[in-house]
Structure formats: C-alpha cells, structure tokens
C-alpha positions in Angstrom: -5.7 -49.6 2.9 -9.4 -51.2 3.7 -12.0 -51.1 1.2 -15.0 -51.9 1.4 -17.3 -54.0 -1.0 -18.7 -50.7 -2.1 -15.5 -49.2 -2.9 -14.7 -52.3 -4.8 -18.0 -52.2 -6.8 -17.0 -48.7 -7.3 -13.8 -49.2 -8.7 -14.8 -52.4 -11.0 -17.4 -50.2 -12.4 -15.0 -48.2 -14.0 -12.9 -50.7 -15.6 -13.7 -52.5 -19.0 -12.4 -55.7 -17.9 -11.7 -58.3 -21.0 -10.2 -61.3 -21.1 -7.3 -62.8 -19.0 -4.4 -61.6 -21.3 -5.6 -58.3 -22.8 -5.8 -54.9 -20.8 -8.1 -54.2 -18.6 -8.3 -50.3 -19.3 -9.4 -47.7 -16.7 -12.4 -46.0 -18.4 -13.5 -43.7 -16.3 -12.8 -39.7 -16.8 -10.7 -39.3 -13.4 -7.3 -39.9 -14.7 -3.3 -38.7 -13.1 -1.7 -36.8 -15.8 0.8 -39.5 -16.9 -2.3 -41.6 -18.3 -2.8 -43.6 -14.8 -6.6 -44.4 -13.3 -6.8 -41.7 -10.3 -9.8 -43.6 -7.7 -10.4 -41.9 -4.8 -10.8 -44.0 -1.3 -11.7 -41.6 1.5 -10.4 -38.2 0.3 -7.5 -39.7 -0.9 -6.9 -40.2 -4.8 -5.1 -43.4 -5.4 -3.3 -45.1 -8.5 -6.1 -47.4 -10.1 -3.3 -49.8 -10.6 -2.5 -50.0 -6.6 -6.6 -50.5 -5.9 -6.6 -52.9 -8.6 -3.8 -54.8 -7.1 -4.8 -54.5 -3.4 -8.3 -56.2 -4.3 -7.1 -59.0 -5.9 -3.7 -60.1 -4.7 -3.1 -58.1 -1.0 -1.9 -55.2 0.5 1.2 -53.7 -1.0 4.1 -53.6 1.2 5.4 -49.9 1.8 8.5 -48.5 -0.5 6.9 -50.9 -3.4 5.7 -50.0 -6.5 2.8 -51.7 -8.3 4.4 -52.0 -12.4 2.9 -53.1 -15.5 4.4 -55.4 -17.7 1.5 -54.5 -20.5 3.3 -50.8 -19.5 -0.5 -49.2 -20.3 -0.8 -47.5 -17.6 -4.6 -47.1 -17.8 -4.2 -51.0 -17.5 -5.7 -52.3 -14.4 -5.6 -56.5 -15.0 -4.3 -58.0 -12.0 -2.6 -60.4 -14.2 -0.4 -57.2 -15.6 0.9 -55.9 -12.6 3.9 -57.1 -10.5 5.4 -55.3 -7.3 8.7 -53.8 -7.7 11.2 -51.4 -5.9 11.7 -48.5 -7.1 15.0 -49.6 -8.7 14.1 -52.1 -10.6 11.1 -50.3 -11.5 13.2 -48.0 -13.4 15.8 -50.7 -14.4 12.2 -52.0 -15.9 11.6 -49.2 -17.4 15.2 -48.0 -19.4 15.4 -52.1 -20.1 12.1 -51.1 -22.4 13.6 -47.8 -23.7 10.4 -46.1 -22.2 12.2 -42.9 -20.4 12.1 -39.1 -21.9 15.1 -38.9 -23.3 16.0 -37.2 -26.5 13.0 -35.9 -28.8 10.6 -37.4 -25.8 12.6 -35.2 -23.0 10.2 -32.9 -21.7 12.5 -29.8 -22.5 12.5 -31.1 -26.3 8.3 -31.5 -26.4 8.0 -28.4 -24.2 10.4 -25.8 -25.1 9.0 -22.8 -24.1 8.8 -24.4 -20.1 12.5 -24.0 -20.2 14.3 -21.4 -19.3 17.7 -21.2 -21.3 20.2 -19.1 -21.7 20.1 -15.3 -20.9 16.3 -15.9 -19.5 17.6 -18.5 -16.9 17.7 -16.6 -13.5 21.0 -18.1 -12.3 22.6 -17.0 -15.9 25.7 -15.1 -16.2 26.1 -14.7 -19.4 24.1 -13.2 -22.8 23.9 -15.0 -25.9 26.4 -12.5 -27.6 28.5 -13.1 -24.8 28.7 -16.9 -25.6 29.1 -16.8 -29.1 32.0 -14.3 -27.9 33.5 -17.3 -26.1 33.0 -19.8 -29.0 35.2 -17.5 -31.2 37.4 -16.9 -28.9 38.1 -21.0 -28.6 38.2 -21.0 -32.2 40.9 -18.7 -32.5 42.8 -21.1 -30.1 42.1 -18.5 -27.1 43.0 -20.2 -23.9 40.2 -21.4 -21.7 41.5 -20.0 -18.7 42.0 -16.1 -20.3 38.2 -16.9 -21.8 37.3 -17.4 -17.8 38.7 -14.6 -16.8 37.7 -12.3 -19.3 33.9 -13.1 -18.7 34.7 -13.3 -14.9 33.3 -17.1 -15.0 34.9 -20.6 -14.0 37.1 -22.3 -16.4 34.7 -25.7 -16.4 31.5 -23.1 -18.0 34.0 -21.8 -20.8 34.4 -25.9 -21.6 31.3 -26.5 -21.7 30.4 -23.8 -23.5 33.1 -25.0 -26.3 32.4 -28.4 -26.1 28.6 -27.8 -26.6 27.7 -29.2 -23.6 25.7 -26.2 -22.4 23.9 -23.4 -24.4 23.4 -25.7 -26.8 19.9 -23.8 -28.2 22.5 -21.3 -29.0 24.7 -23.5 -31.6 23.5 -22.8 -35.2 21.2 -26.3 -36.1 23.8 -27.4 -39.2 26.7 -28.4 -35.7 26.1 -31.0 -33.1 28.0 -31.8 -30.0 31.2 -34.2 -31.4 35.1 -34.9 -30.5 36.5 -32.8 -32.5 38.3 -29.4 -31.4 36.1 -26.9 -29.2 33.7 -29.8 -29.6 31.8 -28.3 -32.6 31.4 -30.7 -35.4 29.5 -30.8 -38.6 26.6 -33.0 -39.1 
C-alpha cells in the first residue's frame, strides 16, 4: 500500500499519541465494529492498526496479521503491534482467554439472533417432541426405537439426551453432566 505524506498526516491526526509504553488510541469517529480504527486510503477502509504499522516499520507481508500485544484494539503504537499468522494470532489470542466463549459467545449476549429449536429452518423436531424423547430415555427407552419413532438418526436422539443439543429447552435447575441421559443436577 503507498501513502502519501498527506495520508500519513491524515491518519496521525486521528490518533492521541502518548508516551512510548502507553496506547496510542484511535480517536477518531470511523471505527470497524469490533472496536478497530477504520482509515480509508483510496476508497478502501483499512485497519488503523495495519496503516499504523505500514508507516512506521514496512509493508506487511500478505497472509499476516498485524496483532496487539496491549490487545486494545483502538491501539495504534507501533511499539504494540507485532506481525503474526493467522495461527498464532489465535493461539495469541485463546493463550489470553480473549475468545467468545461461554457468557461472552455471541449466542449467549445475543439470544434472540439465534435461531433454536422448532424456529431453526433445518429443525425436525418441536419442543414437545424433544421433551417426548427425554422421557422416553428416562424411562430407559432405547435410543434406536426413540430414532425411529421420531423418524430421526440415532446420533440426534443422543444428543438430545445427553444435552448436547436443545439445550434452551432443559429446565435451568439441570446442566449438561456424566451421569445417565446426561441430565444432571446442579
């Protein structure tokens, strides 16, 4: 990517740079949704942290990230960004315990974006029709008749049991455990 000096005096301008070992934070309203600086260089909006790299320590070889080791991303110090691969970008990143996962995971913060259950397009079953199948497996019901009877494979009825899928269905007093049909108190 060329810049020129007016792009660079562009992008600087909307940067609050401090000192050497602090962040350098993108202040400027033009932002990506994930909280990174979004700069646009001929028509083309750009991660601040890639510009911010690109002026100050070279082009970025292709298939390389640019990664923070402040992990701001509005951060745009030269001195807090390192190129990576993609892999160990996210080895970088689970090594920090920064991915969605749990109450962060995006179907946790943003339930009603997900489609579960009966209003998932691809579902075969009703909600009846899986609390059906867990007391059917209760009773001792063999997975293979449950299958059959509900014309689905035997690995959905496990699941099912084992509370590996239509979880949102499970009354919130059981969890997922190793205990038989999977259903366990908390």
């Amino acid at each position: 990517m060329n810049l020129t000096e007016s792009d660079k005096f562009r992008f600087w301008s909307k940067v609050k740079i401090n000192s050497a070992d602090q962040c350098w934070p993108w202040i400027a309203r033009s932002k990506f949704r994930d909280g990174y600086g979004a700069f646009k260089v001929k028509r083309k909006q750009l991660r601040a942290s890639r510009i911010s790299y690109t002026i100050t320590k070279g082009q970025i070889i292709d298939g390389l990230c640019v990664i923070h080791t402040c992990d701001n991303p509005s951060c745009c110090n030269p001195n807090h960004l390192l190129l990576a691969t993609q892999s160990e970008n996210i080895q970088d990143m689970c090594r920090k315990q920064r991915q969605a996962r749990g109450e962060k995971s995006g179907a946790r913060l943003h339930p009603e974006k997900c489609s579960r259950g009966e209003l998932h397009g691809q579902s075969k079953l009703k909600d009846a029709q899986v609390q059906q199948i867990r007391n059917l497996g209760a009773q001792g019901i063999n997975g293979h008749a449950i299958a059959s009877k509900f014309n689905v494979s035997y690995r959905t009825i496990r699941y099912i049991l084992s509370g590996k899928t239509w979880r949102h269905t499970l009354p919130t007093q059981f969890r997922v455990g190793n205990t038989k049909n999977g259903l366990a108190r908390k």
